[in-house]
KOLSE-430558 format. One record per residue: residue number from 1; residue in one letter; x, y, z of N, C-alpha, C, O in turn. Coordinates in pm, 1 decimal, always signed. Layout:
<rs>
+-----+------+----------+----------+----------+----------+----------+----------+----------+----------+----------+----------+----------+----------+
| seq | type |     n_c1 |     n_c2 |     n_c3 |    ca_c1 |    ca_c2 |    ca_c3 |     c_c1 |     c_c2 |     c_c3 |     o_c1 |     o_c2 |     o_c3 |
+-----+------+----------+----------+----------+----------+----------+----------+----------+----------+----------+----------+----------+----------+
| NUM |    A |        X |        Y |        Z |        X |        Y |        Z |        X |        Y |        Z |        X |        Y |        Z |
...
+-----+------+----------+----------+----------+----------+----------+----------+----------+----------+----------+----------+----------+----------+
</rs>
This chain:
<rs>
+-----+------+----------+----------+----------+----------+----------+----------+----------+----------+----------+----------+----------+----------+
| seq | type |     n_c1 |     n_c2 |     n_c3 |    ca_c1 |    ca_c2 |    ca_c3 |     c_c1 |     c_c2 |     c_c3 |     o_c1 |     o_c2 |     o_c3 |
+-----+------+----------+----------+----------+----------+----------+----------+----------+----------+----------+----------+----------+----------+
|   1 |    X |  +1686.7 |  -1059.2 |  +2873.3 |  +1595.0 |  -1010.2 |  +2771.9 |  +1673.8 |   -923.6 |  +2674.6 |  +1739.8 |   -828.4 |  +2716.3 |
|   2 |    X |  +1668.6 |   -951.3 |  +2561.7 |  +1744.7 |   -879.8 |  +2461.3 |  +1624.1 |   -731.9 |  +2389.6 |  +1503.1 |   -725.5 |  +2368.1 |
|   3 |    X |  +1756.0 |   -622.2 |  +2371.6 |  +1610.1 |   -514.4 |  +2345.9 |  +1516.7 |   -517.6 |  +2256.9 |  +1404.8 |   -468.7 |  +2272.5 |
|   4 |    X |  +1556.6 |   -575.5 |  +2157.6 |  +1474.9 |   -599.9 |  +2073.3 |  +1324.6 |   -638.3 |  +2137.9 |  +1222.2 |   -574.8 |  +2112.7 |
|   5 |    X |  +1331.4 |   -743.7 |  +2217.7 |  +1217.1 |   -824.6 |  +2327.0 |  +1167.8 |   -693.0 |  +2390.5 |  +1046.8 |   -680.6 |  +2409.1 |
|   6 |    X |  +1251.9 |   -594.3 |  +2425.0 |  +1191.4 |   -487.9 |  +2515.0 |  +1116.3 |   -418.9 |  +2440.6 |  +1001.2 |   -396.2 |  +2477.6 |
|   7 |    X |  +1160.8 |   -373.3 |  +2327.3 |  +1071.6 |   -276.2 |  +2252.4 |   +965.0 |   -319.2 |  +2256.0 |   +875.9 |   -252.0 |  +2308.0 |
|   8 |    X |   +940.9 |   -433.5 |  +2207.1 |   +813.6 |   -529.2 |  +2151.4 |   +734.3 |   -511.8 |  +2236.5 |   +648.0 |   -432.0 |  +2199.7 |
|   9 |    X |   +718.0 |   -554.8 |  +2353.2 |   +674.7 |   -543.7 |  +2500.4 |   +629.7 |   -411.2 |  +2526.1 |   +508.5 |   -397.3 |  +2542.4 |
|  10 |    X |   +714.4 |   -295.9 |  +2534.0 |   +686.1 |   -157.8 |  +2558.0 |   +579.2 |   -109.2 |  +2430.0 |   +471.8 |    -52.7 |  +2450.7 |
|  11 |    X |   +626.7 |   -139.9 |  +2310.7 |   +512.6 |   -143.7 |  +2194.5 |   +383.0 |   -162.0 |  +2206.9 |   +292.4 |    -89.4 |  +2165.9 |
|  12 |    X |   +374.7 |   -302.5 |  +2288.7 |   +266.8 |   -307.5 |  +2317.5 |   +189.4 |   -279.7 |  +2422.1 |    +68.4 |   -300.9 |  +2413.1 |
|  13 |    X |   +232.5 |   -239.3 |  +2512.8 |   +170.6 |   -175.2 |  +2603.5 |   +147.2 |     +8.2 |  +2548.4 |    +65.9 |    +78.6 |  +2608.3 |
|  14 |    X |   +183.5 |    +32.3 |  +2497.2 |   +228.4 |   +178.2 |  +2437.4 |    +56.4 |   +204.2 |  +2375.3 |    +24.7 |   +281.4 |  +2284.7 |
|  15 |    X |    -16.6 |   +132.9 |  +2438.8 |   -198.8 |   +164.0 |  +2376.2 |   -242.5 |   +160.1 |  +2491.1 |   -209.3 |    +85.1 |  +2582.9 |
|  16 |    X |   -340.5 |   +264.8 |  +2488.1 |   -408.0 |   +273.9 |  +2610.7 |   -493.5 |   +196.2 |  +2718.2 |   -508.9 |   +200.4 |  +2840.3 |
|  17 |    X |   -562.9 |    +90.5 |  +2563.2 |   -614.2 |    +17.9 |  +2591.9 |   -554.6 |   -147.7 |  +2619.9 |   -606.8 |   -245.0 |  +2674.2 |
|  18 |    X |   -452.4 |   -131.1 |  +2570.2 |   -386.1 |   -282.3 |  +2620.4 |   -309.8 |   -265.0 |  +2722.5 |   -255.3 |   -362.4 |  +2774.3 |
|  19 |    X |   -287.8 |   -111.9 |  +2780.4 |   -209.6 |    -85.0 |  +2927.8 |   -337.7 |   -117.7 |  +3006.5 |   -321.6 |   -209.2 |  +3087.3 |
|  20 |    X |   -461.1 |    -64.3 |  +3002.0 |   -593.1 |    -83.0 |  +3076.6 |   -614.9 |   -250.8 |  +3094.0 |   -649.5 |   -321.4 |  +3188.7 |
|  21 |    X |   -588.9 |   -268.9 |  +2998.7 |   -634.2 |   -452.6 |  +3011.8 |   -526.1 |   -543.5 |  +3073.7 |   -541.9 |   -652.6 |  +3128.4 |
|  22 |    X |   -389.7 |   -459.5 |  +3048.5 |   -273.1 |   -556.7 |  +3146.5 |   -268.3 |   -515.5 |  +3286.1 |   -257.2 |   -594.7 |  +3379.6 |
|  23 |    X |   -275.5 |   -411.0 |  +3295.2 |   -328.9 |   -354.1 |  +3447.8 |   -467.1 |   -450.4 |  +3537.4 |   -468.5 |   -532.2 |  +3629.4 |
|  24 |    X |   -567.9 |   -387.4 |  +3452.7 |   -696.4 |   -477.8 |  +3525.7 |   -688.7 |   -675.4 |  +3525.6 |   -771.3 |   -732.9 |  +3596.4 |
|  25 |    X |   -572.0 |   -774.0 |  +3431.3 |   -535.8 |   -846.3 |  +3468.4 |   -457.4 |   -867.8 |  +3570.1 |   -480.2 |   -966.9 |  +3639.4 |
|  26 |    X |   -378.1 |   -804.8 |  +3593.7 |   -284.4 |   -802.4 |  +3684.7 |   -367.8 |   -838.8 |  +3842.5 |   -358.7 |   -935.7 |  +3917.9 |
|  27 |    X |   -466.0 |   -687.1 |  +3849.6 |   -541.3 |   -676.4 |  +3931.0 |   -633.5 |   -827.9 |  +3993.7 |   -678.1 |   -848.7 |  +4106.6 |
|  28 |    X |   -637.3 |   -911.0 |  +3875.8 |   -734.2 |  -1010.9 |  +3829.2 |   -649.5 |  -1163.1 |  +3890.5 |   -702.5 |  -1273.8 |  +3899.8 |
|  29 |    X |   -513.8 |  -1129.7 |  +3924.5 |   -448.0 |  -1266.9 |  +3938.5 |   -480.3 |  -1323.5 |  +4072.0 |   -503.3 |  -1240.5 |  +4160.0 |
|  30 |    X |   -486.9 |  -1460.3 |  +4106.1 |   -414.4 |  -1517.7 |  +3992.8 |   -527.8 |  -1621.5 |  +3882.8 |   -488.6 |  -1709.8 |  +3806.6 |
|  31 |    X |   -648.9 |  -1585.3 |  +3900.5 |   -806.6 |  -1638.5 |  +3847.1 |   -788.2 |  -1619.6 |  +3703.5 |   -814.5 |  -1710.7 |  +3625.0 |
|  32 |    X |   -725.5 |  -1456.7 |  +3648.1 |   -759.8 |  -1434.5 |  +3524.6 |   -885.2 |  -1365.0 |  +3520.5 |   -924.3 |  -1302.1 |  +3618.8 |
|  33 |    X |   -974.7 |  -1374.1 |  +3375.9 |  -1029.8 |  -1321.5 |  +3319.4 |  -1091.9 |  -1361.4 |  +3166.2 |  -1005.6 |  -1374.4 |  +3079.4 |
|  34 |    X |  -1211.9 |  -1379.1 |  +3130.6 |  -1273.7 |  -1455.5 |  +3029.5 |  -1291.7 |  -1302.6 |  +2923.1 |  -1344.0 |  -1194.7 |  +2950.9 |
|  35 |    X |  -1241.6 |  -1338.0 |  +2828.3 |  -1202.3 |  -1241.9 |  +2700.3 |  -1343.9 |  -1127.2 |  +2758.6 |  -1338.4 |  -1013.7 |  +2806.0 |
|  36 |    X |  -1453.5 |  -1211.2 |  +2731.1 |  -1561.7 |  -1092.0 |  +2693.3 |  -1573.9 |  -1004.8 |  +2851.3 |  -1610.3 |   -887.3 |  +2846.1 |
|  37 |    X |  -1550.2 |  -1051.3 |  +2953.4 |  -1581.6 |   -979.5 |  +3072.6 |  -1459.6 |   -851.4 |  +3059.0 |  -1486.9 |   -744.5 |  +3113.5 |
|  38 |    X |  -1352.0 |   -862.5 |  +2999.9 |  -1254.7 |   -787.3 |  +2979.8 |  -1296.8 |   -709.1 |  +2889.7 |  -1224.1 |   -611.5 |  +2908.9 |
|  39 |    X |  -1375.7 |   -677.9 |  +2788.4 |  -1417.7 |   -628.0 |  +2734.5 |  -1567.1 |   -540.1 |  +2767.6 |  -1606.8 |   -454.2 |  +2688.8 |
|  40 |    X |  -1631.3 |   -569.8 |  +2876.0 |  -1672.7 |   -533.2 |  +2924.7 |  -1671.9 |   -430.2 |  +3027.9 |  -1754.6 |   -339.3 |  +3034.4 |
|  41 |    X |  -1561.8 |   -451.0 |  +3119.0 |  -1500.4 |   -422.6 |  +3183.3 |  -1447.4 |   -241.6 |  +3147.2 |  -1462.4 |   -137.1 |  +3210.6 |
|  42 |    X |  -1380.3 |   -275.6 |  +3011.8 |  -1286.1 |   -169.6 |  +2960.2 |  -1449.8 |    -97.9 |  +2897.0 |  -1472.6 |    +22.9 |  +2889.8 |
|  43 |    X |  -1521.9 |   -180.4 |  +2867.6 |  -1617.3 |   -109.0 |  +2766.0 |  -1561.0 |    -85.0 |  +2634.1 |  -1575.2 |    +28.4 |  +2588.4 |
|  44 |    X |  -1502.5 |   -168.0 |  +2568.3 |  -1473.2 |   -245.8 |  +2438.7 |  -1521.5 |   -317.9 |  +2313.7 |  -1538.3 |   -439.9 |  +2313.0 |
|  45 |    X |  -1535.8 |   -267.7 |  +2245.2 |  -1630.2 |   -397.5 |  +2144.9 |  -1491.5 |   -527.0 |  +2198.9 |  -1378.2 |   -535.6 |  +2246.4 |
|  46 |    X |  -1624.9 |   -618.0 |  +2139.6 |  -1555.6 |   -797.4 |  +2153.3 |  -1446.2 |   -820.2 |  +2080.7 |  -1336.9 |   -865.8 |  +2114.6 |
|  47 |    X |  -1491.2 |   -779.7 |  +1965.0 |  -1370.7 |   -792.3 |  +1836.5 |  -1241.5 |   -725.7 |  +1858.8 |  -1128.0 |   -772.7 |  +1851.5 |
|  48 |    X |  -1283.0 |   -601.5 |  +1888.9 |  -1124.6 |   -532.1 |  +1886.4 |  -1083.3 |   -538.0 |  +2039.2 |   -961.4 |   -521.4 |  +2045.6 |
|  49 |    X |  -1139.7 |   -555.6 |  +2165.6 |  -1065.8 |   -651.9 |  +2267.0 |  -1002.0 |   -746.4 |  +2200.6 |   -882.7 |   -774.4 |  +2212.5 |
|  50 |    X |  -1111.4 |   -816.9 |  +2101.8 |   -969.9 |   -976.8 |  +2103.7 |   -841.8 |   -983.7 |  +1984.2 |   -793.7 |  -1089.9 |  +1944.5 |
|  51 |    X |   -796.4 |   -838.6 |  +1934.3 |   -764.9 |   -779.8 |  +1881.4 |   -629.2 |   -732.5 |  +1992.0 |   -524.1 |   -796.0 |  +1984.6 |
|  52 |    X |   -641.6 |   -633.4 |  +2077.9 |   -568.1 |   -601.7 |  +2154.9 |   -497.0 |   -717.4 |  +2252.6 |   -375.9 |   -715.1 |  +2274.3 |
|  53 |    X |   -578.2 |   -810.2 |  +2304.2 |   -547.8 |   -915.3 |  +2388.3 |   -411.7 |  -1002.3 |  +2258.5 |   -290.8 |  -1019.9 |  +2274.0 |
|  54 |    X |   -502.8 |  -1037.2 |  +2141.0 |   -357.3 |  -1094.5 |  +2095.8 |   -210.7 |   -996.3 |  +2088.7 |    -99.6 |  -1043.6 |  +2112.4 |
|  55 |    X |   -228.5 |   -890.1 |  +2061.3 |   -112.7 |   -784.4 |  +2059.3 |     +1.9 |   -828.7 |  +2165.5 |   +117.4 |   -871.0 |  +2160.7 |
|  56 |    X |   -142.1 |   -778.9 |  +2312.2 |    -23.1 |   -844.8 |  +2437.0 |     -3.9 |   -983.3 |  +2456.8 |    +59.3 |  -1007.4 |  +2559.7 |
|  57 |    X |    -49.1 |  -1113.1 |  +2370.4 |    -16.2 |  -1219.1 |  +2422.4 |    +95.8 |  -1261.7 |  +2391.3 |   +173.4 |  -1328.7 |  +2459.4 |
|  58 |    X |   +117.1 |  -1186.6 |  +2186.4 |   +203.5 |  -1193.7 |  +2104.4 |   +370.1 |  -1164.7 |  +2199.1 |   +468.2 |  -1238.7 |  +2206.3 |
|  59 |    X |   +345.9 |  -1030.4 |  +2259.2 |   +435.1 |   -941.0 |  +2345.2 |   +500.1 |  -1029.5 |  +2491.8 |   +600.6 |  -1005.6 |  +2558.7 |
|  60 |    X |   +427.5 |  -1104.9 |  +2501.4 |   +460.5 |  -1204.3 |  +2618.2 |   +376.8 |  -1163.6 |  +2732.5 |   +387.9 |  -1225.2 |  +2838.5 |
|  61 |    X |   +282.6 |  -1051.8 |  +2719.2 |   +209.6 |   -971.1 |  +2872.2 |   +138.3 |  -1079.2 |  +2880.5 |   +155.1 |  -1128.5 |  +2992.0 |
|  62 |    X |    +73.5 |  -1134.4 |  +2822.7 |    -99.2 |  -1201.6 |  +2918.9 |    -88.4 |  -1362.2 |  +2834.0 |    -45.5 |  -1360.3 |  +2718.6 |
|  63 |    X |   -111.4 |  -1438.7 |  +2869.6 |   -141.7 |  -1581.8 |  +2849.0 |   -313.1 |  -1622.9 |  +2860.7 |   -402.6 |  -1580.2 |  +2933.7 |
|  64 |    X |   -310.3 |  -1710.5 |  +2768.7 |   -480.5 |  -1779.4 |  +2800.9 |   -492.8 |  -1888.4 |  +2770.1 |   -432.4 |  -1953.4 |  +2684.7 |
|  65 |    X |   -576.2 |  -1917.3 |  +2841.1 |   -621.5 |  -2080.9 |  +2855.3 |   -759.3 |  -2098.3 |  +2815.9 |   -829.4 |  -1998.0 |  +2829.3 |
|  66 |    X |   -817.3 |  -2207.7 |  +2768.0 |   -916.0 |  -2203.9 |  +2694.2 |   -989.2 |  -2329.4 |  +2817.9 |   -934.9 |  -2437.9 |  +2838.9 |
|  67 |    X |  -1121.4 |  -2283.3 |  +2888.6 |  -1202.5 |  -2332.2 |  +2948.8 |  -1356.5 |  -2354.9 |  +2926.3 |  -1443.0 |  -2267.3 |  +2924.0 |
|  68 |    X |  -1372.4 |  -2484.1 |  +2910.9 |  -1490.9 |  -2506.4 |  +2838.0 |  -1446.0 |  -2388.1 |  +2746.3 |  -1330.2 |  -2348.0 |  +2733.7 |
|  69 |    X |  -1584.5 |  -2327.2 |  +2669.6 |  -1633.5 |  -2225.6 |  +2612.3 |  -1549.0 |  -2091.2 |  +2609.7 |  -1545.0 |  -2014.6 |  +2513.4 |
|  70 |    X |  -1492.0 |  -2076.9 |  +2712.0 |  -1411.6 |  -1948.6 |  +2750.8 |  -1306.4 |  -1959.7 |  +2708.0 |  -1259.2 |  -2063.2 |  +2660.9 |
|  71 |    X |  -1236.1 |  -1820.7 |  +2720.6 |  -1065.6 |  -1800.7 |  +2700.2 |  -1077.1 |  -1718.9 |  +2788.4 |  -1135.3 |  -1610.4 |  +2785.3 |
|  72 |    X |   -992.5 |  -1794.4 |  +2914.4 |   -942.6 |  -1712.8 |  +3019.0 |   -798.2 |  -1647.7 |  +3024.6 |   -694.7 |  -1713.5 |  +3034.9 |
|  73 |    X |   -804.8 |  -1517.3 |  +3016.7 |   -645.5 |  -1495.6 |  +2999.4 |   -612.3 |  -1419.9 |  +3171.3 |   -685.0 |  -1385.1 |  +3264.3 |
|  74 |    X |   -486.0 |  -1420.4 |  +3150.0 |   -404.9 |  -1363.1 |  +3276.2 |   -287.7 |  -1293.3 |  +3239.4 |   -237.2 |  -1307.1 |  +3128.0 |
|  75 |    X |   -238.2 |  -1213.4 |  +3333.4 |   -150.8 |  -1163.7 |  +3308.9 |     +0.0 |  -1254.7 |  +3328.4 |     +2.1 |  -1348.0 |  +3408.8 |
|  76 |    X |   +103.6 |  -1224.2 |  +3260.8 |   +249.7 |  -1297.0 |  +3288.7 |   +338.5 |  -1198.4 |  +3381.3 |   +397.2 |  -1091.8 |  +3362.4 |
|  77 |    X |   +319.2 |  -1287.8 |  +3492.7 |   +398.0 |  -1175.7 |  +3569.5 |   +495.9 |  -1230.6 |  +3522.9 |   +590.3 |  -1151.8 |  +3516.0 |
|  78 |    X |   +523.9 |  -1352.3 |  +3479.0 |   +691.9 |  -1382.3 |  +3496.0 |   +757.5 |  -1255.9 |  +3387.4 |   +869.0 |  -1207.0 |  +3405.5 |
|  79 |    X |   +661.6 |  -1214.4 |  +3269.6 |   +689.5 |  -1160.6 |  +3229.6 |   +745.4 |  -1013.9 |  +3249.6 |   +845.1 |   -958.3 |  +3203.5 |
|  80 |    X |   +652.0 |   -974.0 |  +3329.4 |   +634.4 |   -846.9 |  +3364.6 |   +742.0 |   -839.7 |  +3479.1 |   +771.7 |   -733.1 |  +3533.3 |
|  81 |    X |   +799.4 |   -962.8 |  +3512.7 |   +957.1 |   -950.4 |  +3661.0 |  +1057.7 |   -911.8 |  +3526.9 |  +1122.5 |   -807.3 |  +3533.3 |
|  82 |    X |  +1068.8 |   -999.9 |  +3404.7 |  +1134.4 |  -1003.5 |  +3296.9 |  +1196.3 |   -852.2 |  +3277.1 |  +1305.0 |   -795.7 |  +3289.8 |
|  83 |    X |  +1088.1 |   -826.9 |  +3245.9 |  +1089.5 |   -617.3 |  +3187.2 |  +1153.3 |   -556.8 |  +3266.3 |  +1260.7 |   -504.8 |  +3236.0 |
|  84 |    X |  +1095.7 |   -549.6 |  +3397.3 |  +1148.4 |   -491.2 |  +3505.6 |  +1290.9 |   -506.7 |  +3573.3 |  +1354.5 |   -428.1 |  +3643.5 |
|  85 |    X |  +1317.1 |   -623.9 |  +3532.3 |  +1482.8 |   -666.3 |  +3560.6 |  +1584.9 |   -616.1 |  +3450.8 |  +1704.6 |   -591.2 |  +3465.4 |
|  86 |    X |  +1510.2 |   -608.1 |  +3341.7 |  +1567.2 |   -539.9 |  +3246.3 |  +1603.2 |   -440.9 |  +3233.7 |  +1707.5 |   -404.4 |  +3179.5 |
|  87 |    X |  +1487.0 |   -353.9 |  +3302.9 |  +1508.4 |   -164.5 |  +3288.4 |  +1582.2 |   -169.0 |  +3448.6 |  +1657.6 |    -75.7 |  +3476.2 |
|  88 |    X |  +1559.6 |   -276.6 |  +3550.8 |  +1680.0 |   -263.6 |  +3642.3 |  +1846.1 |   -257.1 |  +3617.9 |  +1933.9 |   -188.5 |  +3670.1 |
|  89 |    X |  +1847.4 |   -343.1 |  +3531.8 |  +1991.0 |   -450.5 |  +3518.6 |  +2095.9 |   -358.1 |  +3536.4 |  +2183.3 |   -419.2 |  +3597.9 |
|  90 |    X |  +2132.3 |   -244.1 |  +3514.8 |  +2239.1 |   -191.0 |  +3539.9 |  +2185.3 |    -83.0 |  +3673.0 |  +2238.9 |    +27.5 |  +3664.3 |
|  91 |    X |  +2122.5 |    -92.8 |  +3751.4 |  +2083.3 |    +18.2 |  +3833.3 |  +2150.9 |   +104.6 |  +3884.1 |  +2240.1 |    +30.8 |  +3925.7 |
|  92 |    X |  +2182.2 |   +207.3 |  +3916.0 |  +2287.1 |   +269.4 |  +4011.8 |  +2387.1 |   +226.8 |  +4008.4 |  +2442.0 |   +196.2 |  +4114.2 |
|  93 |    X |  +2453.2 |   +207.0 |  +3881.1 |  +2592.2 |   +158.3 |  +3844.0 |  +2667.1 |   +115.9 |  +3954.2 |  +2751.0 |   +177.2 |  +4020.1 |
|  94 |    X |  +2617.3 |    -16.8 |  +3966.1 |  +2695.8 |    -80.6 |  +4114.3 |  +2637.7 |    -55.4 |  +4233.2 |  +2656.2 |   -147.9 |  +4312.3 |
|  95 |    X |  +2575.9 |    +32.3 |  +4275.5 |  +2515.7 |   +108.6 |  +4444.6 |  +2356.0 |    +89.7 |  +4460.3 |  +2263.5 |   +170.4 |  +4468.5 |
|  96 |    X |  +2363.6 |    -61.6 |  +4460.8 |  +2239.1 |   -113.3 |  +4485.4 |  +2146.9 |    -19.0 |  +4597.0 |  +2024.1 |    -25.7 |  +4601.4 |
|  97 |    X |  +2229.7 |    +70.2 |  +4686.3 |  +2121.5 |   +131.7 |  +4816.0 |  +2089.8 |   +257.3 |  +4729.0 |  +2016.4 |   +339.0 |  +4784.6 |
|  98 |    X |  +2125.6 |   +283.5 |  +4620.7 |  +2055.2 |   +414.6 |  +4545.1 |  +1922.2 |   +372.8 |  +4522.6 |  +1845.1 |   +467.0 |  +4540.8 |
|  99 |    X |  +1858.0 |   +254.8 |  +4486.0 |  +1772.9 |   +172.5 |  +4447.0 |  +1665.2 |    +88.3 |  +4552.5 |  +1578.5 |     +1.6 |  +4541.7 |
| 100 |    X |  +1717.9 |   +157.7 |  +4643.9 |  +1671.3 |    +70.5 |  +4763.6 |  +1522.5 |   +129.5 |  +4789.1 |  +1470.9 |    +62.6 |  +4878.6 |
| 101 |    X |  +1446.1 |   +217.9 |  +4748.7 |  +1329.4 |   +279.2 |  +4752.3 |  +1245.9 |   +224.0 |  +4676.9 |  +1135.0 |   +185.1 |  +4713.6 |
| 102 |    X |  +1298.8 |   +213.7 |  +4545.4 |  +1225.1 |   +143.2 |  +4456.2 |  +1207.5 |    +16.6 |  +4493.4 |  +1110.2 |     -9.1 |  +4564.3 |
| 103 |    X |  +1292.3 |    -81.7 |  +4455.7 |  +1302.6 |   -244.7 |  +4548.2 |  +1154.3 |   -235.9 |  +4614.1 |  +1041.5 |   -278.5 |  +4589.4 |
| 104 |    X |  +1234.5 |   -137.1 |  +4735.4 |  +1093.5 |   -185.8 |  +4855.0 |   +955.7 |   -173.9 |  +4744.3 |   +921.8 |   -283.5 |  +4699.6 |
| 105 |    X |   +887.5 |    -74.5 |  +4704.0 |   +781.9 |    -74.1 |  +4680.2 |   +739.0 |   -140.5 |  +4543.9 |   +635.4 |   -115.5 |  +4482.4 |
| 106 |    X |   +855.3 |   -245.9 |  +4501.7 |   +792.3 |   -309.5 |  +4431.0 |   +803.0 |   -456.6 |  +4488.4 |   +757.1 |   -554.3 |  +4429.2 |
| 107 |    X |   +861.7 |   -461.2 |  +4597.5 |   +898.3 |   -644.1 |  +4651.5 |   +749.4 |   -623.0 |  +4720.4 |   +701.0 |   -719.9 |  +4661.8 |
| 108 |    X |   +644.7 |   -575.7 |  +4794.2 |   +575.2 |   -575.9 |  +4797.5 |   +458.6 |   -670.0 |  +4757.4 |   +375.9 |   -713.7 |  +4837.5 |
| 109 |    X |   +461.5 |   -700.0 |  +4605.4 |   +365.4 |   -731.1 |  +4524.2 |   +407.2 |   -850.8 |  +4437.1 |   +340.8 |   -915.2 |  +4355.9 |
| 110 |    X |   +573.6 |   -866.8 |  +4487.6 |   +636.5 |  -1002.2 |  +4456.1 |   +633.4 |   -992.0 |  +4274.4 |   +593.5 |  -1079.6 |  +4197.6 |
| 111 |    X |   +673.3 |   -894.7 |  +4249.2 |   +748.1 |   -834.6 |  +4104.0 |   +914.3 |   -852.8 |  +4095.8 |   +983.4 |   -913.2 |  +4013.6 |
| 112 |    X |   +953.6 |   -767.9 |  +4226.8 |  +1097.9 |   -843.1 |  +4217.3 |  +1134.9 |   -947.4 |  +4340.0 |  +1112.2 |   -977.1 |  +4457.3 |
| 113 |    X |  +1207.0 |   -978.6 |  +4225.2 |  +1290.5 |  -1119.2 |  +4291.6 |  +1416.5 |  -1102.3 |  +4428.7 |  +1531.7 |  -1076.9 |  +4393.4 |
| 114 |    X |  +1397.9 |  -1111.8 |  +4522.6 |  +1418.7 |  -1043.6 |  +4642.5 |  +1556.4 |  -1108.1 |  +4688.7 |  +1635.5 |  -1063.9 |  +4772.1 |
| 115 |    X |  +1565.2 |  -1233.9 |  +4606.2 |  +1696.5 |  -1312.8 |  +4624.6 |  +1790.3 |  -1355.4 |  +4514.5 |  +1791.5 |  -1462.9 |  +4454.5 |
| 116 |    X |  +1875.8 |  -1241.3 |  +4498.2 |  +1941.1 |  -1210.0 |  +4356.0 |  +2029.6 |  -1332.1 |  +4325.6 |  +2146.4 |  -1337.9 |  +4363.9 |
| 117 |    X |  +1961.5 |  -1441.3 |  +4246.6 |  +2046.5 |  -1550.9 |  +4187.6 |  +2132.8 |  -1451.1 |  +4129.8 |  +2235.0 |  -1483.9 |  +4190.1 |
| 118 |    X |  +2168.6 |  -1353.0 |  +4057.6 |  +2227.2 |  -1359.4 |  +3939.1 |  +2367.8 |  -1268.0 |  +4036.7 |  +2463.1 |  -1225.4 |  +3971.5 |
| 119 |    X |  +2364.9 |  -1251.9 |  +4155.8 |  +2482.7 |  -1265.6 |  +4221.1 |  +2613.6 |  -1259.8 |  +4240.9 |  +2645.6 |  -1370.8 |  +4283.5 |
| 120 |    X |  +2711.3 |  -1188.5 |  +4233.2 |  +2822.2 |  -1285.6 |  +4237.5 |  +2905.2 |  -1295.0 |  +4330.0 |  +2994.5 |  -1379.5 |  +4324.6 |
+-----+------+----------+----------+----------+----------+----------+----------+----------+----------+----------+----------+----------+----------+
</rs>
C-alpha cells in the first residue's frame, strides 16, 4: 500500500460517522447491511448516510452489492488486513516478539495474516 492509499483510507475514516458505520459493518460480516438499515442504525438521515458510505467505498473500507431493490454493503476486510499490514510493515525493527501482544489480539478475528508469505 503506498501512503498516499493510507492517507485516503485514514481520511476517511477520520469522521465519526463513517468510523461508526465501518465498525457496525464489520460487526455485520459476513451478511452486510442494506444502506437504509445503516442509517438507521447510526440514526442518520438517508441522504447523508449515502453520502458517507460512498466516502468509505471510494477509500476501499466497505463494498456493495446491489440486491433486488437494496444496496447491501459490507465491510473490506481485505482492506482493512491492507492498512494494518501497513502501519505493521516495519514493526519492531526486525524483533517480531516486541509485537507479539498485538499479533495475538488481532489474529483472533482473522485481521492478520498468521502465515507471513512475505517471508524470507
Amino acid at each position: 500500500m503506498e501512503i498516499t492509499n493510507a492517507l485516503a483510507s485514514f481520511a476517511a475514516l477520520s469522521q465519526e460517522t463513517r468510523l461508526n458505520a465501518f465498525r457496525l459493518l464489520v460487526s455485520q460480516e459476513p451478511e452486510g447491511l442494506p444502506a437504509g438499515e445503516i442509517a438507521r442504525q447510526l440514526t442518520v438521515p438517508h441522504n447523508t448516510m449515502s453520502a458517507h458510505l460512498s466516502v468509505l467505498a471510494r477509500a476501499g473500507w466497505v463494498v456493495s452489492q446491489r440486491q433486488s431493490r437494496q444496496i447491501i454493503y459490507r465491510a473490506s476486510l481485505s482492506h482493512m488486513e491492507d492498512v494494518v499490514q501497513f502501519l505493521l510493515q516495519d514493526c519492531c525493527a526486525g524483533h517480531p516478539e516486541l509485537c507479539a501482544s498485538l499479533m495475538d489480539s488481532l489474529s483472533g478475528c482473522g485481521v492478520v495474516n498468521t502465515n507471513d508469505s512475505n517471508s524470507e
